[in-house]
Structure formats: structure tokens, C-alpha cells
C-alpha positions as CSV (number, residue, x, y, z in Angstrom):
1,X,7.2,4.2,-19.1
2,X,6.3,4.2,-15.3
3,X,6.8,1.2,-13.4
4,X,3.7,0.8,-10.9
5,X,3.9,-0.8,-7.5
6,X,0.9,-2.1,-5.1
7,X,2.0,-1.7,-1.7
8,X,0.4,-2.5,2.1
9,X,1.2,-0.2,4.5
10,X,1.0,-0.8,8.5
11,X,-0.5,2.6,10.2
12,X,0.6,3.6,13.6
13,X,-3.3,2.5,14.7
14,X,-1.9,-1.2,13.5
15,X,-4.5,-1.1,10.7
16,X,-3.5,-1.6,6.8
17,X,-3.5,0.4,4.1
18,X,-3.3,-0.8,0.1
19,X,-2.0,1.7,-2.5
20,X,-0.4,2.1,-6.0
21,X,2.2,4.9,-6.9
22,X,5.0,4.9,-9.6
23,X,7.2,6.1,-7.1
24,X,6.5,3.9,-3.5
25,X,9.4,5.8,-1.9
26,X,8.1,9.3,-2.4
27,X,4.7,8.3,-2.0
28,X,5.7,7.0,1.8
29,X,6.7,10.1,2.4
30,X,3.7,11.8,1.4
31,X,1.9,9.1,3.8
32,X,3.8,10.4,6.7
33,X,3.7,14.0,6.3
34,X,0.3,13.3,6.8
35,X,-0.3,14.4,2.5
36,X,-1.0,11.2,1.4
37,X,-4.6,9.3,1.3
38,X,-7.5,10.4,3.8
39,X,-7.6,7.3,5.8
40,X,-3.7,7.2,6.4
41,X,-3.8,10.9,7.6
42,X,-3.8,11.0,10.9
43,X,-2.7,7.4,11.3
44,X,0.9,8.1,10.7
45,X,4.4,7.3,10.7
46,X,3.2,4.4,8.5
47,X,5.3,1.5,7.7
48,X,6.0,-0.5,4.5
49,X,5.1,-4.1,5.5
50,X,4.4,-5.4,1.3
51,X,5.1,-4.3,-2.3
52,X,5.2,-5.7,-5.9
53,X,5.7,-4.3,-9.1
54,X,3.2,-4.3,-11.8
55,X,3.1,-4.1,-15.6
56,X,0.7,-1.6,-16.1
57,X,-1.6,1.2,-13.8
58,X,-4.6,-1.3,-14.9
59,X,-2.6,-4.3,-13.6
60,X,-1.6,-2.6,-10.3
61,X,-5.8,-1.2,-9.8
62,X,-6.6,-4.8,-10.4
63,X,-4.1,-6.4,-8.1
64,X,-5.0,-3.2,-5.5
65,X,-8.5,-4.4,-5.9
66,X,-7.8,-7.8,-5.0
67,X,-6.2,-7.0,-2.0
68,X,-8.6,-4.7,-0.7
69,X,-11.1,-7.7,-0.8
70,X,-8.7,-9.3,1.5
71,X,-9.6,-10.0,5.4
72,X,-7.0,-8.9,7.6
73,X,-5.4,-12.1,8.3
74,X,-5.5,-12.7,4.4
75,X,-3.5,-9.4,4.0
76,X,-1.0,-10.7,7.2
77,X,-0.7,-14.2,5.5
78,X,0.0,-12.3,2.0
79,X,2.8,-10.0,4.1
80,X,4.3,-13.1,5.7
81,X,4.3,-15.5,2.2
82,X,6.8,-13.0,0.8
């Protein structure tokens, strides 16, 4: 069993980005090859800024979801809390 992770990432633009992936290194990677989602290509190198683990895919969409709702300072206040 797969062990998801939600995950903010800081684009080279200074914007945010919120993911999931079962593998957040790899996935990183992808990001900065310029692979990964549409709105990060283009905006890379990216940088890891936040991450937790989930239970479940449905878990980490939920939490994803949450944090997508998020204002900016929200997300920086989330970041900084951790």
C-alpha cells in the first residue's frame, strides 16, 4: 500500500503550488524537468516549502482540496506552523 503525501511547492515566480504523489521526491523532479503539472511548467526549479502524509488517495484529495481553498497568507501561515 502507497503512502500519499500533500505537498506545497514554492515556484521560481514565488507563487504556490498544492499536489499529491506517492512518491514526493520523484514527483519534484518531474516538477523541475518541467514534466510535472501545467501550471508548474514553466515556473521552475520549484521548491518544497510543506508536506504531510496521508492515509489514503481520498484523504490526501481531501486535504489537497482544503488547501487549495487557502489564501496565500493562509498557505504561508500553514508553511510556517510546521
Amino acid at each position: 500500500m502507497s503512502t500519499w503525501t500533500v505537498y506545497i511547492l514554492q515556484c521560481k515566480d514565488d507563487s504556490l503550488y498544492t499536489g499529491i504523489t506517492t512518491d514526493l521526491e520523484a514527483r519534484i523532479e518531474v516538477h523541475n524537468r518541467g514534466d510535472g503539472a501545467k501550471y508548474t511548467r514553466g515556473r521552475g526549479p520549484v521548491r518544497l516549502l510543506w508536506s504531510q502524509d496521508a492515509l489514503s488517495e481520498s484523504q490526501a484529495r481531501k486535504r489537497e482540496y482544503e488547501i487549495k481553498q487557502l489564501s496565500r497568507a493562509q498557505k504561508l501561515e500553514l508553511i510556517s506552523a510546521s
